[in-house]
N, C-alpha and C positions, 0 to 999 in steps of 0.2 A: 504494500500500500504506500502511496505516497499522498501526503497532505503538502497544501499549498495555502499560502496566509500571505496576503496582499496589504498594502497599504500607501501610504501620499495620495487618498483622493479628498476631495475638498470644492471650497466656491472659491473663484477665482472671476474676476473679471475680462472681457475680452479682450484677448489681445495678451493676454498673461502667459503663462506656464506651470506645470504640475510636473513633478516625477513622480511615478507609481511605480511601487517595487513590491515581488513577490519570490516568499524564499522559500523553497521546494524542502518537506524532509522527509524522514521515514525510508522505504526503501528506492532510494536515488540511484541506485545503479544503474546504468545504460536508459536514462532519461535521454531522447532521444532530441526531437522540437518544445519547443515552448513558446506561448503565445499569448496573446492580448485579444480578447474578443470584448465587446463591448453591447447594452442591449437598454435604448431608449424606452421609456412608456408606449406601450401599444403598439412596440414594432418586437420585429424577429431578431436574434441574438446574431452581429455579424462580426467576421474579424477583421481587427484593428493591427493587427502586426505577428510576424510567426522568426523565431530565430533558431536555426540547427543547433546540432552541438560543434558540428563546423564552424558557425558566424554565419551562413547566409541568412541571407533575411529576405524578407515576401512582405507588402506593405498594401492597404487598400487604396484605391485609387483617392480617396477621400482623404487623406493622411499623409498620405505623400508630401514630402518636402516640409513637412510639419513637427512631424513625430520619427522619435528613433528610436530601436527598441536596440540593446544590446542585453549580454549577457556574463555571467561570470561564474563560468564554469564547477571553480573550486569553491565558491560559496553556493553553488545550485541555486543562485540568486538570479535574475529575469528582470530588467529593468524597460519603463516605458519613458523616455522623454518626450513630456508635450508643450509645444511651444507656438504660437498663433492661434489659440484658442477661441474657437468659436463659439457661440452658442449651440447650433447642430451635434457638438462634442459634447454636450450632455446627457448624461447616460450612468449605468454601474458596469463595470469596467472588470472582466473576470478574467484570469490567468487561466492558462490551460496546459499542462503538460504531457506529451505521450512518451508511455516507453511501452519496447516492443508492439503487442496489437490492443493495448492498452490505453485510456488517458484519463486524465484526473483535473477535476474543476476548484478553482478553488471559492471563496464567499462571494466572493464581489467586492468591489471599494467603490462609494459612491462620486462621482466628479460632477457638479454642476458648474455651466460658464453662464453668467450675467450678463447681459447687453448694456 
């Protein structure tokens, strides 16, 4: 099993920036991708950012040039930097980890942007 516990979401005004970080524990072995999905009121859960254990990364078209997700391996830590904050960026903001044919959600961290 692995658990995942999130955190840095918050209100920010537009135009701002949040970092959101989630640290992977339990059994973390060959945690494979890690990722950032995000899920407004009244719409479907989409993702926000995905990074290998490699470093590649996969970004939604929405996010682009905005947000960056990196990683850090030795801490099984998973970081979102968000930066040009919109209000559409409003949402709960949930990490996702897969290993092997596996994956694991974690609470959510809430981020609202103000206009």
């Amino acid at each position: 099993q692995v658990q995942l516990v999130e955190s840095g979401g918050g209100l920010v005004q537009a135009g701002g920036s949040l970092r959101l970080s989630c640290a992977a524990s339990g059994s973390t072995f060959s945690i494979n991708a890690m990722g950032w999905f995000r899920q407004a009121p009244g719409k479907q859960r989409e993702l926000v950012a995905t990074i290998t254990s490699g470093l590649s990364t996969n970004y939604a078209d929405s996010v682009k040039g905005r947000f960056i997700i990196t990683r850090d391996n030795a801490k099984n830590t998973v970081y979102l930097q968000m930066n040009s904050l919109k209000p559409e960026d409003t949402a709960v903001y949930y990490c996702k980890a897969y290993q092997y044919t596996r994956s694991y959600w974690g609470q959510g961290t809430q981020v609202t942007v103000s206009s």
